[in-house]
Biotite code that builds the C-alpha atoms (Angstrom):
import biotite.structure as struc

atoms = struc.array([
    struc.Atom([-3.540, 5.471, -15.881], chain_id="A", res_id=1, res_name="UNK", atom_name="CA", element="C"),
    struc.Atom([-2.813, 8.469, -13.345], chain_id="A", res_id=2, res_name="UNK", atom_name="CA", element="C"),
    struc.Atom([-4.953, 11.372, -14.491], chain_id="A", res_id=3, res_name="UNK", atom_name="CA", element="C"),
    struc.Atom([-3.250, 14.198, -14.912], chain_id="A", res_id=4, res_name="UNK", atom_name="CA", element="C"),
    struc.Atom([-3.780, 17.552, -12.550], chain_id="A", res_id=5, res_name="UNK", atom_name="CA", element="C"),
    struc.Atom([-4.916, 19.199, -15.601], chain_id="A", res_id=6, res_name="UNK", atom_name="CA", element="C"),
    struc.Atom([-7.591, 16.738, -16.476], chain_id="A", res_id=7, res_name="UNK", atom_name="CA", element="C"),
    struc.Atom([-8.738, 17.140, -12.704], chain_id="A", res_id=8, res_name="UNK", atom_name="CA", element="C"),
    struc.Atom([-8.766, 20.712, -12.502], chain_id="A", res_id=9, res_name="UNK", atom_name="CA", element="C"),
    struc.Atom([-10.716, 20.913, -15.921], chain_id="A", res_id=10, res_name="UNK", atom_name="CA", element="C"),
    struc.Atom([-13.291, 18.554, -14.029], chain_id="A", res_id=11, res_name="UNK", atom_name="CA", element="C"),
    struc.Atom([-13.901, 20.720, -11.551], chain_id="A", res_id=12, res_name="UNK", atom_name="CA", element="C"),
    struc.Atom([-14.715, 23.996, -12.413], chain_id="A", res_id=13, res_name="UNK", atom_name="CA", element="C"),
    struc.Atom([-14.433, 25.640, -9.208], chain_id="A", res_id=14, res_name="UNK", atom_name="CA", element="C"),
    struc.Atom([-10.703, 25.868, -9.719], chain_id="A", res_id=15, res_name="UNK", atom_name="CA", element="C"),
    struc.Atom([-9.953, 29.586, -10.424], chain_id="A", res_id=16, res_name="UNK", atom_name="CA", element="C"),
    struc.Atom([-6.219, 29.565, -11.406], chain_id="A", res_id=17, res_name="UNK", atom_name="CA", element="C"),
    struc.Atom([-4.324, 32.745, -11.283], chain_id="A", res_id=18, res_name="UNK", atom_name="CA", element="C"),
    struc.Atom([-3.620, 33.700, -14.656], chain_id="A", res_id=19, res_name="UNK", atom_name="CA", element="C"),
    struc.Atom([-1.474, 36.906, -14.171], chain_id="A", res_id=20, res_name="UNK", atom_name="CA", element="C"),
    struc.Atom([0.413, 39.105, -11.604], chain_id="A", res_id=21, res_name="UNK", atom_name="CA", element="C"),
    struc.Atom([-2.648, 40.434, -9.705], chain_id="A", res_id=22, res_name="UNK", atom_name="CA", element="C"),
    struc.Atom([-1.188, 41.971, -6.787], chain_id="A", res_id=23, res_name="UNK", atom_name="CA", element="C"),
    struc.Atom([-2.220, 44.834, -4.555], chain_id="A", res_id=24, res_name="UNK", atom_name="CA", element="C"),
    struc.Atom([-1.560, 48.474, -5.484], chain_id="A", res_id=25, res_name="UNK", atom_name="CA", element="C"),
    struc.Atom([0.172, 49.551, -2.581], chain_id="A", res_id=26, res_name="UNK", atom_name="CA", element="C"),
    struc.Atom([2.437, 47.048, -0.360], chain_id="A", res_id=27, res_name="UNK", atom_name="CA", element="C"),
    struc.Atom([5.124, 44.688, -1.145], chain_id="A", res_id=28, res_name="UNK", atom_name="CA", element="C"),
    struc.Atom([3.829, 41.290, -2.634], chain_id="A", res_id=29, res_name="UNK", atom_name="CA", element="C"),
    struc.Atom([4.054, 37.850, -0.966], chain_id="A", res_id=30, res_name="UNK", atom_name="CA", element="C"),
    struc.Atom([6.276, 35.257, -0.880], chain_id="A", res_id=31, res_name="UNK", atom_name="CA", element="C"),
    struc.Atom([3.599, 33.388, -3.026], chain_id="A", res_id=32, res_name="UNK", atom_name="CA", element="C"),
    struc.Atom([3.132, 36.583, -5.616], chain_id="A", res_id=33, res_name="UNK", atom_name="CA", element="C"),
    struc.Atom([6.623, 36.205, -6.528], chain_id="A", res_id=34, res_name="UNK", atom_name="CA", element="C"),
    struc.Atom([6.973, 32.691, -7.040], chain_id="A", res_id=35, res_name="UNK", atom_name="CA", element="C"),
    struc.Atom([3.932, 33.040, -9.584], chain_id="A", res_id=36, res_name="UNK", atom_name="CA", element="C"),
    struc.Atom([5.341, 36.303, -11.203], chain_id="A", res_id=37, res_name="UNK", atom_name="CA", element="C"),
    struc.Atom([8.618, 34.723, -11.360], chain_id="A", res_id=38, res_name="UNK", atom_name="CA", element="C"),
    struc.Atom([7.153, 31.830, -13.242], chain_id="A", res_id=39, res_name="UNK", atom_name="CA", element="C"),
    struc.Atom([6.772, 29.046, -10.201], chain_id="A", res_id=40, res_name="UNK", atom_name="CA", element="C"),
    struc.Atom([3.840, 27.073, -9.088], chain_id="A", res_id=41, res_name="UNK", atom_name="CA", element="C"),
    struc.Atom([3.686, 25.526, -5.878], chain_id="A", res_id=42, res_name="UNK", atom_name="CA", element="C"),
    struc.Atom([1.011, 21.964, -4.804], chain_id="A", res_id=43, res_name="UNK", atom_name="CA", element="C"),
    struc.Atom([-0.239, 21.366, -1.302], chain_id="A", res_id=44, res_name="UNK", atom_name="CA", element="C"),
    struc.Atom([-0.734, 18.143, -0.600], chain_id="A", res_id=45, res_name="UNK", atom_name="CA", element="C"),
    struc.Atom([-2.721, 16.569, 2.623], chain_id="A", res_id=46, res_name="UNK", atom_name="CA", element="C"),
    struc.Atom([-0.221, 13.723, 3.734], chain_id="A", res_id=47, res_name="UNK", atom_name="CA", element="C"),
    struc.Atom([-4.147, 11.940, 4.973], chain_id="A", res_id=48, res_name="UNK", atom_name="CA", element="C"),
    struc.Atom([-5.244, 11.804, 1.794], chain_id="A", res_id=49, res_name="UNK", atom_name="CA", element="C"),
    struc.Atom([-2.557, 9.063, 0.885], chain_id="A", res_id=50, res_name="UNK", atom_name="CA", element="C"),
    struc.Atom([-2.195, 7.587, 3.917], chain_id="A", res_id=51, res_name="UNK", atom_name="CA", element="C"),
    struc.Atom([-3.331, 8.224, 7.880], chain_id="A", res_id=52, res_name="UNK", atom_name="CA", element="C"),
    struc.Atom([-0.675, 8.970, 10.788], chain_id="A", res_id=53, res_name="UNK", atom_name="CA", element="C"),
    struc.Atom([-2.637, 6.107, 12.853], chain_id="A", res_id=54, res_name="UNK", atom_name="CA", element="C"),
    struc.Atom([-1.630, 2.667, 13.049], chain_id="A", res_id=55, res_name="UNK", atom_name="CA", element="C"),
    struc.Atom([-5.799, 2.265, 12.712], chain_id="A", res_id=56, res_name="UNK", atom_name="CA", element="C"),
    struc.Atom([-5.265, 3.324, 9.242], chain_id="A", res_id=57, res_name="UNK", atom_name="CA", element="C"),
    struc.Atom([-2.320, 1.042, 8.238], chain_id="A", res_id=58, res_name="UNK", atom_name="CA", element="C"),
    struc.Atom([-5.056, -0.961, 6.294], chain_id="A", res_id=59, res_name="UNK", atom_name="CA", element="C"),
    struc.Atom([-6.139, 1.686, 4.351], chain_id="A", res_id=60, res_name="UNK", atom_name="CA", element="C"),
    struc.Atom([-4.767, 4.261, 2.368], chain_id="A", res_id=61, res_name="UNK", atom_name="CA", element="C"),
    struc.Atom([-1.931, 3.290, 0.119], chain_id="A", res_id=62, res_name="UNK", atom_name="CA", element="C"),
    struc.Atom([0.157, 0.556, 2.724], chain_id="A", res_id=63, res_name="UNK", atom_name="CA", element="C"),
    struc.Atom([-3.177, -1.165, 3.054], chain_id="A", res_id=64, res_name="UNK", atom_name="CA", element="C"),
    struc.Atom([-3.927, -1.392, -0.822], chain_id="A", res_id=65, res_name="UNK", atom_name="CA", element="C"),
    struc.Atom([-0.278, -2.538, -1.303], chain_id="A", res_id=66, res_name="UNK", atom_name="CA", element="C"),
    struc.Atom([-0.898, -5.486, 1.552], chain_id="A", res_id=67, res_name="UNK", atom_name="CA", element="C"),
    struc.Atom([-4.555, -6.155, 0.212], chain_id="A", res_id=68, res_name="UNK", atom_name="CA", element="C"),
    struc.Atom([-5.976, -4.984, 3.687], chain_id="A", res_id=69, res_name="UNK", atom_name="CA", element="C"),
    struc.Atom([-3.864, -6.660, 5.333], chain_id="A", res_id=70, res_name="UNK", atom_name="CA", element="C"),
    struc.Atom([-1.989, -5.129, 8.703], chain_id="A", res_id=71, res_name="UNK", atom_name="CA", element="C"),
    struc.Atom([1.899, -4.454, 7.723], chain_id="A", res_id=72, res_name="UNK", atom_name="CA", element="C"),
    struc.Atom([4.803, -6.436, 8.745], chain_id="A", res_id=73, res_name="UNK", atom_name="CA", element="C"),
    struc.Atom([7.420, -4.206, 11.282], chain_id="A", res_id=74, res_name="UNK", atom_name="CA", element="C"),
    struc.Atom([9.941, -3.936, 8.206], chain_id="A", res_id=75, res_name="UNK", atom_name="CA", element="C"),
    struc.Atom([7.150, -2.742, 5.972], chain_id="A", res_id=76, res_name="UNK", atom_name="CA", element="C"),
    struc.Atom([7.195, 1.269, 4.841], chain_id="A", res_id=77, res_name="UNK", atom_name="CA", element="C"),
    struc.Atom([5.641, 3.352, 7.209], chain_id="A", res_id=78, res_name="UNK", atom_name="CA", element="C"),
    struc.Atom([3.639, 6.899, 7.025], chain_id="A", res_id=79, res_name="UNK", atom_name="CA", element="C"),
    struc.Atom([6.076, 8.721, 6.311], chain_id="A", res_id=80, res_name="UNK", atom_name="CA", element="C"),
    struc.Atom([7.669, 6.449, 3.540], chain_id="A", res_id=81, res_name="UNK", atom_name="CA", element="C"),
    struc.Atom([3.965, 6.065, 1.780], chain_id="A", res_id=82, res_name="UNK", atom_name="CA", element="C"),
    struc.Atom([3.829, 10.216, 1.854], chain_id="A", res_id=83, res_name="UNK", atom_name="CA", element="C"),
    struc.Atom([6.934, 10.366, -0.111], chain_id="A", res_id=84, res_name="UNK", atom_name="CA", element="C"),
    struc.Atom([5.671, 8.145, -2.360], chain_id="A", res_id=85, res_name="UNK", atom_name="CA", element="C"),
    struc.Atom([2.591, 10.271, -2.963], chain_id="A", res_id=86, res_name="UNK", atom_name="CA", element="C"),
    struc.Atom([4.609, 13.193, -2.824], chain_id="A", res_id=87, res_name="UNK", atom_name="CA", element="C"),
    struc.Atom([7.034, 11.831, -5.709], chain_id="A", res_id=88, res_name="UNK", atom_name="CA", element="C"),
    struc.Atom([3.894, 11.541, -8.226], chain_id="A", res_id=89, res_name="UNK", atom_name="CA", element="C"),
    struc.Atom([2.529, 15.046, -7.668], chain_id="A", res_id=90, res_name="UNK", atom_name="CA", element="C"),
    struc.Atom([3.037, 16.716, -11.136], chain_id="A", res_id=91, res_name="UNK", atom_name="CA", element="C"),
    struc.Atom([1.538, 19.214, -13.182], chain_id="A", res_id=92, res_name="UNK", atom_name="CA", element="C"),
    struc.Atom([-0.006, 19.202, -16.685], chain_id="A", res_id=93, res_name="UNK", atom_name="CA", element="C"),
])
């Protein structure tokens, strides 16, 4: 079973969501500050964490559990391909 974000940020206490507009007094907000007023979240994600843009690391990360450890075949998926497919299972609560 995936654990949800919300079961990982609950883990870790040092997450400090933003609960509310808090923007400055004077100024125009960010780009960010509106997408969380408006209602939006955003993620980053580090590409490494779900796979490494080395062929030393094609045995690791998620290609290398998929082959067992094994090195991929040419035809296999790539970096790229395995960061979409981390990508794709990013959700919230």
């Amino acid at each position: 079973m995936i654990p949800r974000i919300k079961a990982i940020f609950e883990q870790h206490p040092a997450y400090n969501p933003i609960t509310g507009p808090t923007f400055p007094v004077f100024g125009e907000r960010t780009p960010t500050e509106e997408l969380i007023a408006a209602g939006w979240g955003y993620v980053a994600i580090d590409p490494a964490s779900i796979q490494a843009d080395n062929a030393a690391g094609l045995t690791r990360g998620i290609i290398g559990l998929v082959n067992k450890g094994q090195t991929r075949k040419p035809d296999d998926w790539g970096s790229l391909r395995a960061w979409a497919w981390g990508a794709a299972r990013a959700r919230l609560s």
